[in-house]
C-alpha angles and dihedrals in degrees: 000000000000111000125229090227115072117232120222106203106229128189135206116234081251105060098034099092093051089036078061098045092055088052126083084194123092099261112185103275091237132039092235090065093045087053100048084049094051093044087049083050093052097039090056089038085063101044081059093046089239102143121202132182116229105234119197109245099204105200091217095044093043091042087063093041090061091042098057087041099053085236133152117207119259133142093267088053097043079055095042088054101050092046094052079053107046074044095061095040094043081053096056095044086060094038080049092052089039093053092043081057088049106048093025109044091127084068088053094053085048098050093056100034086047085215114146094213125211135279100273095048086058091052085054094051094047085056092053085047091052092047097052095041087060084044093053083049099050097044090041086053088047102043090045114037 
């Protein structure tokens, strides 16, 4: 799945050296230059009106991506990496709402029809929410490990 939003991969000042000693790129030497380029980046890619989501690179996630991809780091990959991730997680926000749509479609009708429904259509609805929330656990055990 590509996603329509671009993802711009960030590190923390933590991660950065071992973000650069995964890389065969010239990265900035320090974490500070890397920051004041990427703000200059963001700051042009708004002037254009070209919107991107900050995505999170983690060194020891993104150590074991490359491994299991035979990959070596590189900026492409590091991009490659955070938009595979703002992907996934775009995907399980919309299985979530989709699900929601699924297991809660009286609260749909509610919503629309503004009708606060009886006693017995609340306790319903507490038993959907039960059952959902057991679902989202399941698939989120199951996504993430």
């Amino acid at each position: 799945m590509t996603s329509e939003m671009r993802a711009n991969p960030v590190y923390t000042a933590h991660d950065y050296p071992l973000i650069r000693n995964l890389s065969d790129d010239d990265m900035p030497a320090t974490w500070e230059e890397w920051r004041a380029a990427f703000e200059k980046l963001e700051a042009e890619n708004r002037r254009q009106h070209s919107i991107a989501c900050r995505v999170r690179v983690d060194a020891g996630k993104f150590k074991a991506w490359l491994e299991a991809n035979s990959l070596s780091g590189s900026e492409r990959t590091r991009q490659r990496y955070a938009q595979e991730r703002l992907d996934m997680k775009r995907a399980r926000q919309a299985e979530r709402r989709a699900m929601e749509r699924i297991v809660f479609p009286e609260r749909l009708r509610r919503v629309e029809s503004s009708s606060t429904g009886t006693k017995s259509e609340r306790s319903f609805g507490l038993i959907h929410a039960a059952i959902a929330g057991l679902a989202l656990a399941w698939l989120a055990h199951h996504w993430l490990g």
